[in-house]
ChimeraX commands (.cxc) that place a marker at each C-alpha (Angstrom):
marker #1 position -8.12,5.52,10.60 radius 0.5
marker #1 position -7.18,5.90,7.09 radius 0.5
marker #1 position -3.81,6.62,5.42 radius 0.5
marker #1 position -4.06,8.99,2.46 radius 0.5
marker #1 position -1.43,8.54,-0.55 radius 0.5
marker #1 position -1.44,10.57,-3.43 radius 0.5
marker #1 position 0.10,9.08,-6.79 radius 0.5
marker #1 position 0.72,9.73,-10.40 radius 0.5
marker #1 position 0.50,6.85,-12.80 radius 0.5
marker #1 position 2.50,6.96,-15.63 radius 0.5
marker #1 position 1.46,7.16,-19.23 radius 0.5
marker #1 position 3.44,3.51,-19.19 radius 0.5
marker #1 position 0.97,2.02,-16.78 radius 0.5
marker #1 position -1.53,2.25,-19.38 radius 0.5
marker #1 position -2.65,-1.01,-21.95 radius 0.5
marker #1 position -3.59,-0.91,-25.31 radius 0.5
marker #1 position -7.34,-0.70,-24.06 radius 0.5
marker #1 position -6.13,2.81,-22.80 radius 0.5
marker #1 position -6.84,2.04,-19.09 radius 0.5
marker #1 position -4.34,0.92,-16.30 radius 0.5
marker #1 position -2.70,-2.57,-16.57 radius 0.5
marker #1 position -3.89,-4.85,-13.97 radius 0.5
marker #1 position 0.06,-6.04,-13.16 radius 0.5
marker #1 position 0.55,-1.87,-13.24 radius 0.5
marker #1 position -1.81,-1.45,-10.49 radius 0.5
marker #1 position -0.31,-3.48,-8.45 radius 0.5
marker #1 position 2.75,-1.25,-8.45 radius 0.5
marker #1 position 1.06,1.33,-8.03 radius 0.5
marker #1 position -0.40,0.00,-4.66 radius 0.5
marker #1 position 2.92,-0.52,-3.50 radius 0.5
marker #1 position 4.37,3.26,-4.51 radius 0.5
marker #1 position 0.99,4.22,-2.26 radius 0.5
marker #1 position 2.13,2.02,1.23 radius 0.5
marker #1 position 5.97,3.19,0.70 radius 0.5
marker #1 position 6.07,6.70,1.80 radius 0.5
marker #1 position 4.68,5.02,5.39 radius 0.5
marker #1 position 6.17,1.80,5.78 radius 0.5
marker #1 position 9.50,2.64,4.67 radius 0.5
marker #1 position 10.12,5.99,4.99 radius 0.5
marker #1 position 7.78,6.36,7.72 radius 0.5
marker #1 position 9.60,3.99,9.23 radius 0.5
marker #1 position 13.14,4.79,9.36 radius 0.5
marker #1 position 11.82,8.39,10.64 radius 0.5
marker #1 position 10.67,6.28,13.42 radius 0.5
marker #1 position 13.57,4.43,14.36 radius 0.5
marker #1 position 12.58,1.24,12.98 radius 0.5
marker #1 position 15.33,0.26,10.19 radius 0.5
marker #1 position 14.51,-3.18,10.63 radius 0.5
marker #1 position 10.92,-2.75,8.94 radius 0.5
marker #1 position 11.40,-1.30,5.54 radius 0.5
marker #1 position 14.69,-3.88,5.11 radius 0.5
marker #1 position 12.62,-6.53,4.57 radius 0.5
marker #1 position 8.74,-6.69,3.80 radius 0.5
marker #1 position 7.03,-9.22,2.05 radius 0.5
marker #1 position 3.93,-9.89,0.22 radius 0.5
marker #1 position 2.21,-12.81,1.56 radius 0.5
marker #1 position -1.51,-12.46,0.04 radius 0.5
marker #1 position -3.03,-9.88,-3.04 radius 0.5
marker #1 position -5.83,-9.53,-3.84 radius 0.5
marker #1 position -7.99,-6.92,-6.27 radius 0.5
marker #1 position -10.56,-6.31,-7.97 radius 0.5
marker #1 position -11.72,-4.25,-10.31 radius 0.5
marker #1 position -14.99,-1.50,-10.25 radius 0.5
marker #1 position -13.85,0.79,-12.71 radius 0.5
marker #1 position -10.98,1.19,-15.13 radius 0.5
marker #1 position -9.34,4.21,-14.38 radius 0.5
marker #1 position -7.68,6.15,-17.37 radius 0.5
marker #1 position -4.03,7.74,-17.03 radius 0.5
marker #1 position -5.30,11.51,-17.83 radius 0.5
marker #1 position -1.87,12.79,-16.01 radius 0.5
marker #1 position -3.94,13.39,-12.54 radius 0.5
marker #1 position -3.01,11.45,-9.38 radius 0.5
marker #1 position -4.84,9.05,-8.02 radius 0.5
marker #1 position -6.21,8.91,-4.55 radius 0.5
marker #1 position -5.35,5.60,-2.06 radius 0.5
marker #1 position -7.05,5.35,0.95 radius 0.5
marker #1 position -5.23,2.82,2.99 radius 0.5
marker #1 position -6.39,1.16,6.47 radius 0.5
marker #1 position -4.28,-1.13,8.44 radius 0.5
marker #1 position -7.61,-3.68,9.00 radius 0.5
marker #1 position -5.73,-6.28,11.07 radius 0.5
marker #1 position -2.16,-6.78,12.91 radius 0.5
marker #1 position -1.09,-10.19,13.80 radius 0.5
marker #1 position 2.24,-11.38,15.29 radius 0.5
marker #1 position 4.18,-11.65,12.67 radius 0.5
marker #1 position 1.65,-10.07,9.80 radius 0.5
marker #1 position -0.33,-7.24,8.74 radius 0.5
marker #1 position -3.37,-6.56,6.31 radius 0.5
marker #1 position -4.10,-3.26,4.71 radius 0.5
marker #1 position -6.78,-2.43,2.80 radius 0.5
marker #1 position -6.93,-0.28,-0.46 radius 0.5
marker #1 position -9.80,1.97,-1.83 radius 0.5
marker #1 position -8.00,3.29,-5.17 radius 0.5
marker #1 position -9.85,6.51,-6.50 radius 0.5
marker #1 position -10.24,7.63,-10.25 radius 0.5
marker #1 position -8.83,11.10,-9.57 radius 0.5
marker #1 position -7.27,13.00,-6.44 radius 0.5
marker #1 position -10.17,13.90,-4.26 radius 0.5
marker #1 position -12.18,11.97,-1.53 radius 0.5
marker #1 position -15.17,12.80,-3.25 radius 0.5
marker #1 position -13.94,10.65,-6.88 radius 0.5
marker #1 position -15.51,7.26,-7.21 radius 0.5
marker #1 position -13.73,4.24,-5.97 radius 0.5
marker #1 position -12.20,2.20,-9.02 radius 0.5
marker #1 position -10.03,-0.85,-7.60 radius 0.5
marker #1 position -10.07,-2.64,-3.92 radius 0.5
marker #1 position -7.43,-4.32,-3.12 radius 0.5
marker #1 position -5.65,-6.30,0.12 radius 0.5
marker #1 position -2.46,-7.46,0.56 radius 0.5
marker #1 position -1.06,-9.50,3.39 radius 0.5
marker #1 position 2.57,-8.32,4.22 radius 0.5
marker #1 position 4.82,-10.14,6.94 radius 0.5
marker #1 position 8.39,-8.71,8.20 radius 0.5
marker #1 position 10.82,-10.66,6.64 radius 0.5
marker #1 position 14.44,-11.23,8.15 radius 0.5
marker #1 position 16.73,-10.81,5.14 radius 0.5
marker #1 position 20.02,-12.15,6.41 radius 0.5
marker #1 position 17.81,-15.61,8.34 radius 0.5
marker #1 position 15.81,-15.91,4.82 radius 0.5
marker #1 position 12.67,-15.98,6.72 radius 0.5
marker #1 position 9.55,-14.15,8.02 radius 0.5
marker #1 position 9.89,-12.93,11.38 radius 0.5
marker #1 position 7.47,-11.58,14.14 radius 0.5
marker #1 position 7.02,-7.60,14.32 radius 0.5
marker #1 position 8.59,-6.00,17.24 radius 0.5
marker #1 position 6.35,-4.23,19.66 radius 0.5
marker #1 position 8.13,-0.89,18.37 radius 0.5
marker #1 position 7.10,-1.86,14.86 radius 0.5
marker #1 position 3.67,-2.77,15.92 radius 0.5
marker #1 position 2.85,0.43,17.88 radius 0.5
marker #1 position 4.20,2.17,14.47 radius 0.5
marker #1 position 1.94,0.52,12.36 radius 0.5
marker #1 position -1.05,1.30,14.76 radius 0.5
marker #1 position 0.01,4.86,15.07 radius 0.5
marker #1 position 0.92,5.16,11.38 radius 0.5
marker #1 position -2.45,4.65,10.59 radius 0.5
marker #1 position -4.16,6.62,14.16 radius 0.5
marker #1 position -2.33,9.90,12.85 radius 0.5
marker #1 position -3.21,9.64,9.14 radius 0.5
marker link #1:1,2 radius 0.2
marker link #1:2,3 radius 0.2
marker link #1:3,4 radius 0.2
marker link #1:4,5 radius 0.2
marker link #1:5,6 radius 0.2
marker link #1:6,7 radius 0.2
marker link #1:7,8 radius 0.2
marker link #1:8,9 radius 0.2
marker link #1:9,10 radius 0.2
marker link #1:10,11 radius 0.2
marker link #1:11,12 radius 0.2
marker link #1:12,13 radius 0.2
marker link #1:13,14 radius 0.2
marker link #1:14,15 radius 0.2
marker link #1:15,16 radius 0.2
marker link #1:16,17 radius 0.2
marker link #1:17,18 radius 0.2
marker link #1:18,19 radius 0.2
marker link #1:19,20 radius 0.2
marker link #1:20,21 radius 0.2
marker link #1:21,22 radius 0.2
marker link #1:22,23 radius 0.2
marker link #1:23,24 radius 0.2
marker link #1:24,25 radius 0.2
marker link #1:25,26 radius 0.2
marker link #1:26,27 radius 0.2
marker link #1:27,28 radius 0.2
marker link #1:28,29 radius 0.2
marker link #1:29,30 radius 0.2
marker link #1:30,31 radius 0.2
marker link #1:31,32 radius 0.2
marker link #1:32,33 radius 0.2
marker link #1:33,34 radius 0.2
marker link #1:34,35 radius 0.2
marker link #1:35,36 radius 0.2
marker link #1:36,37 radius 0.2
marker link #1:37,38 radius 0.2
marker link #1:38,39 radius 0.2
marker link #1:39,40 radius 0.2
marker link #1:40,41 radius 0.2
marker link #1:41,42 radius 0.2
marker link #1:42,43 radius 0.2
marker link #1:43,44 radius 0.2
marker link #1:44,45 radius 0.2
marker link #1:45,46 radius 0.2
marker link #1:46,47 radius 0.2
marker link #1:47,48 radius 0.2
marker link #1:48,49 radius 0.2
marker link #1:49,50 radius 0.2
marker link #1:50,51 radius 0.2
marker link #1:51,52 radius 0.2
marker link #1:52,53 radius 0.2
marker link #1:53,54 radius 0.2
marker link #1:54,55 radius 0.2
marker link #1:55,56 radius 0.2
marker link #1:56,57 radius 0.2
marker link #1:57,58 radius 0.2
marker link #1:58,59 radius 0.2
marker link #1:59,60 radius 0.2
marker link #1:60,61 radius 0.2
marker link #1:61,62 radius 0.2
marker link #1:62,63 radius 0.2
marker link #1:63,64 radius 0.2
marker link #1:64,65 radius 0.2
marker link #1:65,66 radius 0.2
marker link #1:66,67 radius 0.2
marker link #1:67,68 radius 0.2
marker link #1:68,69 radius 0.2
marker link #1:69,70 radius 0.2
marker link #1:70,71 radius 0.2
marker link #1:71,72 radius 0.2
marker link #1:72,73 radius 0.2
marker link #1:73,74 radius 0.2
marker link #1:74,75 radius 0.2
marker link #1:75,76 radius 0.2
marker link #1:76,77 radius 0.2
marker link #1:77,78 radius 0.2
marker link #1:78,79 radius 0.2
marker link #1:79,80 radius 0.2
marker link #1:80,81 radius 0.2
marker link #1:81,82 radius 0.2
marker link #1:82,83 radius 0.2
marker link #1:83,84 radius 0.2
marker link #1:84,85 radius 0.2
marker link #1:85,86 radius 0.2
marker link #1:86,87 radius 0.2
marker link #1:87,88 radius 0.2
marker link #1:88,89 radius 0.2
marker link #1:89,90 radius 0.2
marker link #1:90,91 radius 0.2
marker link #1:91,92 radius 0.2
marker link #1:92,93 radius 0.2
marker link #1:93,94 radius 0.2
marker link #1:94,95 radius 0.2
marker link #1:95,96 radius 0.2
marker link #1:96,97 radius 0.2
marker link #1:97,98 radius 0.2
marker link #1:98,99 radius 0.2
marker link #1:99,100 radius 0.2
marker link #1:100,101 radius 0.2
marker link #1:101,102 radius 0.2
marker link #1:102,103 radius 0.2
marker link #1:103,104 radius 0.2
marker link #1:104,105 radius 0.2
marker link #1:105,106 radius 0.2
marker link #1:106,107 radius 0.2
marker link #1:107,108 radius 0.2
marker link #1:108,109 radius 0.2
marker link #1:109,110 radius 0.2
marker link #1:110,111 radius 0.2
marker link #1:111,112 radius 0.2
marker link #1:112,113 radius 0.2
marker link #1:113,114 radius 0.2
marker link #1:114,115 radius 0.2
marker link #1:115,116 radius 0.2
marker link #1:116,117 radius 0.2
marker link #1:117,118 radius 0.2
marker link #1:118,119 radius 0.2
marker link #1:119,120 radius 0.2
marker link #1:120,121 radius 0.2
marker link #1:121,122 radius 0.2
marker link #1:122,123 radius 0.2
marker link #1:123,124 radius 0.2
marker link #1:124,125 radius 0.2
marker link #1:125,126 radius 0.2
marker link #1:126,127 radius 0.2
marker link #1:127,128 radius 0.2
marker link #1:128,129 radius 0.2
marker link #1:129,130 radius 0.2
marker link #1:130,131 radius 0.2
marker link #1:131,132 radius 0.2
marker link #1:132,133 radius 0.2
marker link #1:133,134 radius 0.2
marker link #1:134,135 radius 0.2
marker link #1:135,136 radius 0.2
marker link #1:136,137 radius 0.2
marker link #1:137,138 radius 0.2
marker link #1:138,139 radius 0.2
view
């Protein structure tokens, strides 16, 4: 199942080549996971998620630039594997709003819990785990 996050880059995302920085897009990525892994889950009960995530592994790369033109951009996100004590998502970043616009950027990241007052990754709870597989089941 695929999350769906719609966002607006700003005309400072843009380089001097007039298409999105690369370190830009990487924010961007993140503003596109936030509305479900932090505000998704504190609606769920789960205030020990969004206190403490952590990118363990990014990757991207690059199909298309994609020009700020003041549209949003389309993410499709899919939770492609749930460890213990990580999860992967997957990014397909589209040049303009609808599911029909080409896919410009792929991306990955790894992200692990992280316990903020131990200083160290932790495991996901089974609460947080169930969220993360219905999170992704309901998009």
């Amino acid at each position: 199942m695929t999350y769906v996050s719609l966002i607006r880059p700003r005309w400072t995302d843009m380089d001097v080549y007039g298409h999105i920085n690369h370190a830009k897009m990487v924010t961007l990525l993140e503003e596109a996971r936030i509305p479900l892994l932090f505000e998704g889950a504190v609606n769920a009960g789960l205030e020990q998620l969004p206190k403490g995530i952590v990118v363990v592994r990014l990757e991207v790369a690059y199909k298309a630039p994609i020009v700020v033109s003041g549209q949003q951009l389309r993410v499709d996100i899919d939770l492609t594997e749930l460890r213990a004590a990580s999860f992967t998502l997957a990014y397909r970043v589209r040049g303009g709003p609808s599911a029909d616009d080409p896919v410009a950027v792929t991306a990955e990241t790894v992200l692990a819990p992280y316990d903020t007052v131990a200083l160290r990754p932790r495991r996901l709870s089974p609460a947080e785990s169930e969220f993360l597989k219905q999170g992704f089941a309901d998009a």
